[in-house]
PDB file with one MODEL, atoms N, CA, C and O in Angstrom:
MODEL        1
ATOM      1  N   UNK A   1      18.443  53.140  -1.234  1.00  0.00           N
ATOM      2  CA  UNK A   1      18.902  51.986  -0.474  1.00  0.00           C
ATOM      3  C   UNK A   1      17.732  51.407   0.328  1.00  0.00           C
ATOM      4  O   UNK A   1      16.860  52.192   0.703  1.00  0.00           O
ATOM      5  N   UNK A   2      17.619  49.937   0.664  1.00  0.00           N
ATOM      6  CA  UNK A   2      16.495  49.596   1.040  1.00  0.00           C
ATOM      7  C   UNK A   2      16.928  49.295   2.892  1.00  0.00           C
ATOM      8  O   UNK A   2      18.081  49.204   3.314  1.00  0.00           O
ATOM      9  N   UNK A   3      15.885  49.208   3.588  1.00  0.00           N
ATOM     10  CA  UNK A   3      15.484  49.119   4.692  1.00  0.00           C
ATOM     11  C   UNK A   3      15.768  47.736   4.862  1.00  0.00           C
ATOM     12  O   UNK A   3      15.177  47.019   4.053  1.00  0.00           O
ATOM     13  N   UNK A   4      16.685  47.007   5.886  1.00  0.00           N
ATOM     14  CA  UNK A   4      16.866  45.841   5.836  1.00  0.00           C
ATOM     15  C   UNK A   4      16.107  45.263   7.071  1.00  0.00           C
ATOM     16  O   UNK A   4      16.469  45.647   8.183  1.00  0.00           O
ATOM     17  N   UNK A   5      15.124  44.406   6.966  1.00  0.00           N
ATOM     18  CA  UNK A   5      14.645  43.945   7.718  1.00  0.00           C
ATOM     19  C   UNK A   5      14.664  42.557   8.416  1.00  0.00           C
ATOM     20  O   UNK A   5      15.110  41.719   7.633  1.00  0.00           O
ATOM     21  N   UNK A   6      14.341  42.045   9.582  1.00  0.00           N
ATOM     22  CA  UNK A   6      14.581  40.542   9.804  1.00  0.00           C
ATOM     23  C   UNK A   6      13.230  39.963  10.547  1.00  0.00           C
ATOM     24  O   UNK A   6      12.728  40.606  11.469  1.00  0.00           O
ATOM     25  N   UNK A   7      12.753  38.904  10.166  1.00  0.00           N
ATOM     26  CA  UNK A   7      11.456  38.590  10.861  1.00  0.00           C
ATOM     27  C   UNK A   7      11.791  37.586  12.367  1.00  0.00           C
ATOM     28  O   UNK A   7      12.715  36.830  12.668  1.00  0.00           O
ATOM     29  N   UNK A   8      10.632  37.995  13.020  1.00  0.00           N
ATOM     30  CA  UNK A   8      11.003  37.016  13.996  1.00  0.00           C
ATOM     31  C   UNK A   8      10.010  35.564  14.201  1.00  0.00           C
ATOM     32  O   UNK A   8       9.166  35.681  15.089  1.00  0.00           O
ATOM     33  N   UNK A   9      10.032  34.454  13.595  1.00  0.00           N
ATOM     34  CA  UNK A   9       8.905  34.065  13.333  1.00  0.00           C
ATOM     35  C   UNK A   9       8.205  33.666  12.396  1.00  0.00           C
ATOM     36  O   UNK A   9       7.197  34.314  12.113  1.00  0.00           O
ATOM     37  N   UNK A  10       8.501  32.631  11.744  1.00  0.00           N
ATOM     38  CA  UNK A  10       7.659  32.815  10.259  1.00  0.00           C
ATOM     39  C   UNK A  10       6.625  31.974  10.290  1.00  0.00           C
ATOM     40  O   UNK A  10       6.831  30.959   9.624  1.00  0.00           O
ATOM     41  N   UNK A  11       5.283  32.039  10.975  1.00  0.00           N
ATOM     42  CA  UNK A  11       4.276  31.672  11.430  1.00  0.00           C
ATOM     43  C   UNK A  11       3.133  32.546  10.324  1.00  0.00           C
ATOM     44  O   UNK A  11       3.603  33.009   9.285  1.00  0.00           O
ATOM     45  N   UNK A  12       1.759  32.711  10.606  1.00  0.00           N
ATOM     46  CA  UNK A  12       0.874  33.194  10.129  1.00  0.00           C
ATOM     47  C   UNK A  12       0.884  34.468   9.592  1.00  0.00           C
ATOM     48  O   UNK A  12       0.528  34.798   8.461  1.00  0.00           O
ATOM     49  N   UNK A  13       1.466  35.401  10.791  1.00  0.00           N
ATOM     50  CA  UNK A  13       1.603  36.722  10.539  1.00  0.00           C
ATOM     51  C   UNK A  13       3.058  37.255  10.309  1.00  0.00           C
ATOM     52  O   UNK A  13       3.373  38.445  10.339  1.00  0.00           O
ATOM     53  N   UNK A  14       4.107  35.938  10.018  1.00  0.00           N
ATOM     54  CA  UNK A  14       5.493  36.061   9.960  1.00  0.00           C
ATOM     55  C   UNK A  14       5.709  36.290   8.504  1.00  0.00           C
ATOM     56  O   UNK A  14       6.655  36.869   7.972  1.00  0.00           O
ATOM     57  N   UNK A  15       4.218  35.496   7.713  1.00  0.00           N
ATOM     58  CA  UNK A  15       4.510  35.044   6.195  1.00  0.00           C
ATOM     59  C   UNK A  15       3.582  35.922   5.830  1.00  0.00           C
ATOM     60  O   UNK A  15       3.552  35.935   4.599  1.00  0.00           O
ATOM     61  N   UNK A  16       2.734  36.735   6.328  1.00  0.00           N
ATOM     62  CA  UNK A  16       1.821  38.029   6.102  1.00  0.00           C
ATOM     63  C   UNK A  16       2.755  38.771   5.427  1.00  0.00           C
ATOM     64  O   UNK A  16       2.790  39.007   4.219  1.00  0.00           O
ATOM     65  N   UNK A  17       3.833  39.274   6.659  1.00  0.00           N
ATOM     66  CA  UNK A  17       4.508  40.412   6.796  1.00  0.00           C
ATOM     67  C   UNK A  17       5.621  40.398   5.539  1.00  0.00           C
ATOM     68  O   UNK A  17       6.137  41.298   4.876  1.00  0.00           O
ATOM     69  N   UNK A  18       5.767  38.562   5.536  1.00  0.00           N
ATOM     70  CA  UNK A  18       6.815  38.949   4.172  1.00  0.00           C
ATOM     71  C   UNK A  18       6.745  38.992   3.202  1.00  0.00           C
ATOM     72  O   UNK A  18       7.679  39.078   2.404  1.00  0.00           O
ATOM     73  N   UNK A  19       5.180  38.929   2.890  1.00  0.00           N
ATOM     74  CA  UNK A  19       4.203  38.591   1.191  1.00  0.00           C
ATOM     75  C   UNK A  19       4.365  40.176   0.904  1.00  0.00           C
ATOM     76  O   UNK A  19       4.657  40.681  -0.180  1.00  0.00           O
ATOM     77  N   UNK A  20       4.069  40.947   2.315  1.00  0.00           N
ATOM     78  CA  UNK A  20       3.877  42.490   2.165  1.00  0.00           C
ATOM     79  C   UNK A  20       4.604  42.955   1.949  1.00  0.00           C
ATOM     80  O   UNK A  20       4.243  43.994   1.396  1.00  0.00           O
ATOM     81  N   UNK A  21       6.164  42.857   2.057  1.00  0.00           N
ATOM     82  CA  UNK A  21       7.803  43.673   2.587  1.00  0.00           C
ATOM     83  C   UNK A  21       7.800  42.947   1.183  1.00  0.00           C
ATOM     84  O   UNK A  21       8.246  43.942   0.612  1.00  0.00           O
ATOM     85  N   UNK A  22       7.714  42.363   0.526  1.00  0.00           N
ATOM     86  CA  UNK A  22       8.197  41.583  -0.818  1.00  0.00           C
ATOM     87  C   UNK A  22       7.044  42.199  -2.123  1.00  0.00           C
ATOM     88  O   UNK A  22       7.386  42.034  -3.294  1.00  0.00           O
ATOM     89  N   UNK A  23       6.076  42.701  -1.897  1.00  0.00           N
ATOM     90  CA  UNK A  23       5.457  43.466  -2.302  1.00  0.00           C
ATOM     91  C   UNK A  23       5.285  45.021  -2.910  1.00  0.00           C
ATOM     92  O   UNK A  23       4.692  45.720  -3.731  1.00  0.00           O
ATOM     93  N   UNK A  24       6.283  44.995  -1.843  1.00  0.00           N
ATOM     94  CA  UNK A  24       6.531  46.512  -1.954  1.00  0.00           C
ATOM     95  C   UNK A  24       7.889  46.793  -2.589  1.00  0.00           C
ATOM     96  O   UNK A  24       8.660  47.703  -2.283  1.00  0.00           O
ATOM     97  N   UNK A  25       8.026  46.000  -3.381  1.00  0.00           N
ATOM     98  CA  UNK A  25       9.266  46.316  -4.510  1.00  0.00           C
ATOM     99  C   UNK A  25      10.578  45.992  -3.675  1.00  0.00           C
ATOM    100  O   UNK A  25      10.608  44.998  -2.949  1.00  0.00           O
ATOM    101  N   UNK A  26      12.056  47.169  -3.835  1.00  0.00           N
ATOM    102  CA  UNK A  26      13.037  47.460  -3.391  1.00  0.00           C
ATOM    103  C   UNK A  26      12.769  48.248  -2.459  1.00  0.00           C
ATOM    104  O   UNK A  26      13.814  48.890  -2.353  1.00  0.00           O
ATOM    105  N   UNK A  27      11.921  48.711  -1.555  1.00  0.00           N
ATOM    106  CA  UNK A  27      12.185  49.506  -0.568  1.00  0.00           C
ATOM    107  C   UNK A  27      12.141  48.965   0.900  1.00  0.00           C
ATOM    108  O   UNK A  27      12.224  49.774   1.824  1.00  0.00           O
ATOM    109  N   UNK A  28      11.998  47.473   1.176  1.00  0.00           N
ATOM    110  CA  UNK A  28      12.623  46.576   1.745  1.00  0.00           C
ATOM    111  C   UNK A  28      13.141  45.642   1.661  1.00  0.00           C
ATOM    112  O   UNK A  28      12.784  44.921   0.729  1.00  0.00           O
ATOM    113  N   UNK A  29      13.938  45.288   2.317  1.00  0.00           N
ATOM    114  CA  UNK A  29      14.742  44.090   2.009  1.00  0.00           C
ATOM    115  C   UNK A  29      14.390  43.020   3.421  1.00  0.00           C
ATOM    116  O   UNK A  29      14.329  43.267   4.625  1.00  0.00           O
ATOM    117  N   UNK A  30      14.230  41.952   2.751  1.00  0.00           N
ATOM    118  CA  UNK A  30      14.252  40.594   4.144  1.00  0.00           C
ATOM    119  C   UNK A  30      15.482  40.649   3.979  1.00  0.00           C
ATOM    120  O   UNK A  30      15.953  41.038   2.910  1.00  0.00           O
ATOM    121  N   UNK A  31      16.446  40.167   5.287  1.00  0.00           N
ATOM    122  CA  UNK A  31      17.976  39.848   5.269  1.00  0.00           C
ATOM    123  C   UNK A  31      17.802  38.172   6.029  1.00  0.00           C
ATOM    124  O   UNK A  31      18.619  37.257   5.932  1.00  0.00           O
ATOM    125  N   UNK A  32      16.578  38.153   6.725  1.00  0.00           N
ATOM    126  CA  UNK A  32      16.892  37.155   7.828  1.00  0.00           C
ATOM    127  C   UNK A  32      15.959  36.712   8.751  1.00  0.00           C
ATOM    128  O   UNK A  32      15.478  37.470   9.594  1.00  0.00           O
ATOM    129  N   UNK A  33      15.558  35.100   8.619  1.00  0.00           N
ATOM    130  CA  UNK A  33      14.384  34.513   9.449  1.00  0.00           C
ATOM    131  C   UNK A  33      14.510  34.079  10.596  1.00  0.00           C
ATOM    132  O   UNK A  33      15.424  33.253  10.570  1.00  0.00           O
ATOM    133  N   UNK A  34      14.244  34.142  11.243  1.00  0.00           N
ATOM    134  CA  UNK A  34      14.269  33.454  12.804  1.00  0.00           C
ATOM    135  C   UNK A  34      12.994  32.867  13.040  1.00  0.00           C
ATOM    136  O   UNK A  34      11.893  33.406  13.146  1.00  0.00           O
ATOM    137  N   UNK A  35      13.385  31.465  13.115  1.00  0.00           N
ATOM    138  CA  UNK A  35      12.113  29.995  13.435  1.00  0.00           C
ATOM    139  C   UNK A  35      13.197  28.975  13.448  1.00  0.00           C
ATOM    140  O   UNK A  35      14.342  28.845  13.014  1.00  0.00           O
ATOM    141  N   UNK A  36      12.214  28.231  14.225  1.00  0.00           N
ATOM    142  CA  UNK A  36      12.562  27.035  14.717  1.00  0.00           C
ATOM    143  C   UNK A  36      12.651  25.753  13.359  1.00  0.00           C
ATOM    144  O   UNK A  36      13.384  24.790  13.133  1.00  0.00           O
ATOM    145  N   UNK A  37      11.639  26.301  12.776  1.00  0.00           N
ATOM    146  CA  UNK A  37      11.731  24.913  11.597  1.00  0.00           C
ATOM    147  C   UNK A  37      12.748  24.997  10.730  1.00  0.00           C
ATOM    148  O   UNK A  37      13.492  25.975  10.660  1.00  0.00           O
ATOM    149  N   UNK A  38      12.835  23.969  10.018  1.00  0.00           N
ATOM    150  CA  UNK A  38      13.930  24.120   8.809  1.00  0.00           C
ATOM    151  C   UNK A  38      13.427  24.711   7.549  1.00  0.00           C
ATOM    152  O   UNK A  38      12.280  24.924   7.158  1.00  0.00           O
ATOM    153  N   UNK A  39      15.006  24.995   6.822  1.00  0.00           N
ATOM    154  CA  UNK A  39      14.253  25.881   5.625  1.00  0.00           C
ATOM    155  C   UNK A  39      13.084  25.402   4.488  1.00  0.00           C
ATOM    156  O   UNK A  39      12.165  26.026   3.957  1.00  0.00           O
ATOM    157  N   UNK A  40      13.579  23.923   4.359  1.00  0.00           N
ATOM    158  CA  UNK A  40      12.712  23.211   3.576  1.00  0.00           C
ATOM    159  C   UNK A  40      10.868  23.561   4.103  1.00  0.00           C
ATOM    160  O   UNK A  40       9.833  23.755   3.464  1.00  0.00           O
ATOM    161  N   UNK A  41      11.124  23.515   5.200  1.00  0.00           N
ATOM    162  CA  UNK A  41       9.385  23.871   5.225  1.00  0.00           C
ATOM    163  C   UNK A  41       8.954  24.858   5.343  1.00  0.00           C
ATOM    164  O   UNK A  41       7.747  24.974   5.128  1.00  0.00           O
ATOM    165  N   UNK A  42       9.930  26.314   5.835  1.00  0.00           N
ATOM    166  CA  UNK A  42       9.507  27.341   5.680  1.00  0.00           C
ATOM    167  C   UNK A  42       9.429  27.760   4.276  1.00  0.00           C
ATOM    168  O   UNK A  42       8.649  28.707   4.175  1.00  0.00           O
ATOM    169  N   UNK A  43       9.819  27.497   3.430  1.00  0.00           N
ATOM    170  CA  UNK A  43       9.949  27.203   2.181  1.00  0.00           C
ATOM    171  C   UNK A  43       8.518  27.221   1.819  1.00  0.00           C
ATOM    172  O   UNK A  43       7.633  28.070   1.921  1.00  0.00           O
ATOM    173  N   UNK A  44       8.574  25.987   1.354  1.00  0.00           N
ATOM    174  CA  UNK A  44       7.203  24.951   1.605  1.00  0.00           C
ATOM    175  C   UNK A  44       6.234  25.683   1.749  1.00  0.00           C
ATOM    176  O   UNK A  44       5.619  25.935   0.713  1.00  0.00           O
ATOM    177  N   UNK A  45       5.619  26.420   3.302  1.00  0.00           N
ATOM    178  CA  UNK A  45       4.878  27.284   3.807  1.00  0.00           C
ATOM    179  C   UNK A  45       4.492  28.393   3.084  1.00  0.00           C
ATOM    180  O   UNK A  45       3.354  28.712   2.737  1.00  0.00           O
ATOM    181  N   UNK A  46       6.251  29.331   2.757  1.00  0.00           N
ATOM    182  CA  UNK A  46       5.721  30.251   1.989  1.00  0.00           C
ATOM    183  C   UNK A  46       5.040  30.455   0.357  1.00  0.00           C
ATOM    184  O   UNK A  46       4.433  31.337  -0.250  1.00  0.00           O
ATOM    185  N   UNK A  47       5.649  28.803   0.033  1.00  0.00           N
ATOM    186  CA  UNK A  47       5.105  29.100  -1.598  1.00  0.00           C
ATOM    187  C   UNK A  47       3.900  28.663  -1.492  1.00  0.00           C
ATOM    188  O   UNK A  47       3.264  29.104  -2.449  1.00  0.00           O
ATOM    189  N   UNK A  48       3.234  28.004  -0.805  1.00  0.00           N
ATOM    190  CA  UNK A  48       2.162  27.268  -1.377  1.00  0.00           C
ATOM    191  C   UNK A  48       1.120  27.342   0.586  1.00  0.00           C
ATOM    192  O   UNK A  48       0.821  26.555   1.483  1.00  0.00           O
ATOM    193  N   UNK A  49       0.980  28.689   0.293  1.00  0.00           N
ATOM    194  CA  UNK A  49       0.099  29.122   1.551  1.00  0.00           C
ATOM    195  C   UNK A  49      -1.688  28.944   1.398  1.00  0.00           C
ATOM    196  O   UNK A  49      -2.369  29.400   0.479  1.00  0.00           O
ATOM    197  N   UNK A  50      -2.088  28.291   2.374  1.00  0.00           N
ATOM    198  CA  UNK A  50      -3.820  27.979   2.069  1.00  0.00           C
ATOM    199  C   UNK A  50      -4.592  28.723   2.093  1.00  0.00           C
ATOM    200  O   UNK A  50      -5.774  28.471   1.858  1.00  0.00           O
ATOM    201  N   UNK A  51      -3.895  30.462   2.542  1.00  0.00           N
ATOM    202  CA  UNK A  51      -5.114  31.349   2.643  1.00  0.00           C
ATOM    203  C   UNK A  51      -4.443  32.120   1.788  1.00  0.00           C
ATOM    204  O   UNK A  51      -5.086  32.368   0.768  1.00  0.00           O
ATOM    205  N   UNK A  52      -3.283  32.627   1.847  1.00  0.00           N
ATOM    206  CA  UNK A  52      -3.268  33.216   0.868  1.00  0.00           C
ATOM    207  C   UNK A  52      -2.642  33.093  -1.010  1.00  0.00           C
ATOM    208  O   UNK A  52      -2.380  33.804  -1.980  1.00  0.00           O
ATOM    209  N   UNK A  53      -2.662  32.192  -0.729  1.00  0.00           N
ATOM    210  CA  UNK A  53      -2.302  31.148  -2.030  1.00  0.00           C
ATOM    211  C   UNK A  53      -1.039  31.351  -2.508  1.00  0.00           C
ATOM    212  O   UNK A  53      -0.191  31.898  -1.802  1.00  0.00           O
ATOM    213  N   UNK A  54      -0.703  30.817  -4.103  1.00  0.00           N
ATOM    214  CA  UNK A  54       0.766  30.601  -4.230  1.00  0.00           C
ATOM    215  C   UNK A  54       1.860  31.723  -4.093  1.00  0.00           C
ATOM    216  O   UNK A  54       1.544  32.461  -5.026  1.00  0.00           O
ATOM    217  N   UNK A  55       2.677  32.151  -3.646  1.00  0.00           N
ATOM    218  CA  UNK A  55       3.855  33.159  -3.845  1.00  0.00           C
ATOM    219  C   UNK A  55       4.064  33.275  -4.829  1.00  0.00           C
ATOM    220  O   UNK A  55       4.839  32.563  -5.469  1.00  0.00           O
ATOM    221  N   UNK A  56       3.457  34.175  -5.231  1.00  0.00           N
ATOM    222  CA  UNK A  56       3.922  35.257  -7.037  1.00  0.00           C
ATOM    223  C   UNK A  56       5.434  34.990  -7.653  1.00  0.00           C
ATOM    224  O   UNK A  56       5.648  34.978  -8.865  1.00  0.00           O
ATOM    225  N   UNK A  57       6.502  34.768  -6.602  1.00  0.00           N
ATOM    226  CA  UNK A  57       7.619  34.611  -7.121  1.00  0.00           C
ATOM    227  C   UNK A  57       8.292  33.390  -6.622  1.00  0.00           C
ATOM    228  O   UNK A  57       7.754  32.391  -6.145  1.00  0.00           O
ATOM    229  N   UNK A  58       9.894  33.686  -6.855  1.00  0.00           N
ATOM    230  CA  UNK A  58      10.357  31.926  -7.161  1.00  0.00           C
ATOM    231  C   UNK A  58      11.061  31.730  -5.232  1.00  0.00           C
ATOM    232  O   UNK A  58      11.730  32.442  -4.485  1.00  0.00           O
ATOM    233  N   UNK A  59      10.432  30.405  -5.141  1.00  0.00           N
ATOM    234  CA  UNK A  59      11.563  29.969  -3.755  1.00  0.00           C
ATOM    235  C   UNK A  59      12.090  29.025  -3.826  1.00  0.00           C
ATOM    236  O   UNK A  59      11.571  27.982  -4.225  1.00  0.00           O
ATOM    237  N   UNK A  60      13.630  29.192  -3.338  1.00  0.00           N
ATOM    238  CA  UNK A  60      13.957  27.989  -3.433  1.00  0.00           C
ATOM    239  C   UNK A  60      14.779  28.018  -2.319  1.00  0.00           C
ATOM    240  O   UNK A  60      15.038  29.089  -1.770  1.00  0.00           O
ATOM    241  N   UNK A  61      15.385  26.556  -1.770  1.00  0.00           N
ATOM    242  CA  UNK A  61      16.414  26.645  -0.583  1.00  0.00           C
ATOM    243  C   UNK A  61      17.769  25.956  -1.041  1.00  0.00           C
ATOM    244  O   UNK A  61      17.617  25.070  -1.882  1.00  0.00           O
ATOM    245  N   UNK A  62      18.977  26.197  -0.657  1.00  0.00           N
ATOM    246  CA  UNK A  62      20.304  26.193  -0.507  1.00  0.00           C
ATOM    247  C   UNK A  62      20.730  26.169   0.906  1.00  0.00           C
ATOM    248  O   UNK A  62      20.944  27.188   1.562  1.00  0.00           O
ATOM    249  N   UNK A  63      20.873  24.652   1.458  1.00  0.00           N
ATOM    250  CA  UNK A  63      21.524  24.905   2.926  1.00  0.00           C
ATOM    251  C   UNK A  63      20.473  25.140   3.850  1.00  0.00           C
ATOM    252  O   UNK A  63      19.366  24.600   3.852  1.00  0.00           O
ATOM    253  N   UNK A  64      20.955  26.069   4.705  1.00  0.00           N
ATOM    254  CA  UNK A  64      20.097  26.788   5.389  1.00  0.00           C
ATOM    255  C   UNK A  64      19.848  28.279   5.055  1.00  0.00           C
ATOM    256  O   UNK A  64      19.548  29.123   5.899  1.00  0.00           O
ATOM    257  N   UNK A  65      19.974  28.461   4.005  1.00  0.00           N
ATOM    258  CA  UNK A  65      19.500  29.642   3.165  1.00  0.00           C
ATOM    259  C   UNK A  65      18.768  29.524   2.111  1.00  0.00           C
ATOM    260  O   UNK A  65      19.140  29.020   1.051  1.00  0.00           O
ATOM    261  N   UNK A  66      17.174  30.202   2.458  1.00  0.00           N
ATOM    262  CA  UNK A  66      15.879  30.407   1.643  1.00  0.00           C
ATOM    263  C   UNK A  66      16.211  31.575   0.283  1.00  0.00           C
ATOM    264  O   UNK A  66      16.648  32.705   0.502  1.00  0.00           O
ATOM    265  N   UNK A  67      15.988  31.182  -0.754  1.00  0.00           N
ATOM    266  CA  UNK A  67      16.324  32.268  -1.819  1.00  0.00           C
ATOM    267  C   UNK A  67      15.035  32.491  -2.064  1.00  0.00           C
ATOM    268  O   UNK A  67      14.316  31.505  -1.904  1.00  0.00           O
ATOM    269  N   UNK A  68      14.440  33.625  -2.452  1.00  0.00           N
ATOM    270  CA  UNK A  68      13.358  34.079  -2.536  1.00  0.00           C
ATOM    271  C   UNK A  68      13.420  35.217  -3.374  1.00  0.00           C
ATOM    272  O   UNK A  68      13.884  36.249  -2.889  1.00  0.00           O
ATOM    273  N   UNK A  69      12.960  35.206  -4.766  1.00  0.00           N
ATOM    274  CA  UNK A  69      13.227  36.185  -5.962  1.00  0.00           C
ATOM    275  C   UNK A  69      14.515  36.889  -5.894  1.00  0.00           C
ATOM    276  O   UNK A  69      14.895  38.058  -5.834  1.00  0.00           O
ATOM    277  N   UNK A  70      15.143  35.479  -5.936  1.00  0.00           N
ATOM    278  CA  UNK A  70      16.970  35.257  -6.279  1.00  0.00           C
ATOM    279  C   UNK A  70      18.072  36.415  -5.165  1.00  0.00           C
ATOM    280  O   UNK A  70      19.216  36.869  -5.126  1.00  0.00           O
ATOM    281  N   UNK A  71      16.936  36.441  -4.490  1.00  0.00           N
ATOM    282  CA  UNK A  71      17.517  37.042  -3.080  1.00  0.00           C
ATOM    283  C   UNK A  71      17.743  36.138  -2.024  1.00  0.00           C
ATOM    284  O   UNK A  71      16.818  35.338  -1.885  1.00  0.00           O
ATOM    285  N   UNK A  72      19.192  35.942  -0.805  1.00  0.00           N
ATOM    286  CA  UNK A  72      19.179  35.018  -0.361  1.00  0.00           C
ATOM    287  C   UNK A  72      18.458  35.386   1.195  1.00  0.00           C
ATOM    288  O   UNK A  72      18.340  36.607   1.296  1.00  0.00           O
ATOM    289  N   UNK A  73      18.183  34.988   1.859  1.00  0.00           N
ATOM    290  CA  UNK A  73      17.588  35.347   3.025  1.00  0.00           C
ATOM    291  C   UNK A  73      17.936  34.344   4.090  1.00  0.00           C
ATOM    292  O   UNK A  73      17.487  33.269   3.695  1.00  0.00           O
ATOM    293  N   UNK A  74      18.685  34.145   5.572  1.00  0.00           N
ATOM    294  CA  UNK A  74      19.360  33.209   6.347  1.00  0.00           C
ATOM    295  C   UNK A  74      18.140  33.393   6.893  1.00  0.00           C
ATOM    296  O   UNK A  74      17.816  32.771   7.905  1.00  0.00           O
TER     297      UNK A  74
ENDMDL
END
């Protein structure tokens, strides 16, 4: 069973932390973002990052819910 985690922040080291937790297979899970912006740009942010370049996998948004390798994440 995986470790459910929630970020606080999805800033520089918000989108570090979730390239890494998403990295590491099933043994964490994102459940849930906390930021101020909307999903469309956290979105945005995470696929197509300038330092660390494109997100290996698929994002997309629904609502105010980010799907992120067909996982939903609020």
């Amino acid at each position: 069973m995986a470790v459910q985690v929630g970020i606080n922040g999805f800033g520089r080291i918000g989108r570090i932390t979730f390239r890494a937790l998403a990295a590491r297979g099933d043994e964490f899970e994102v459940v849930g973002i906390n930021d101020l912006g909307d999903p469309e740009a956290l979105a945005n942010l995470l696929k197509y990052d300038s330092t660390q370049g494109r997100f290996p996998g698929t994002v997309e948004v629904d609502g105010n819910t980010m799907i992120v390798n067909e996982r939903p994440i609020r």
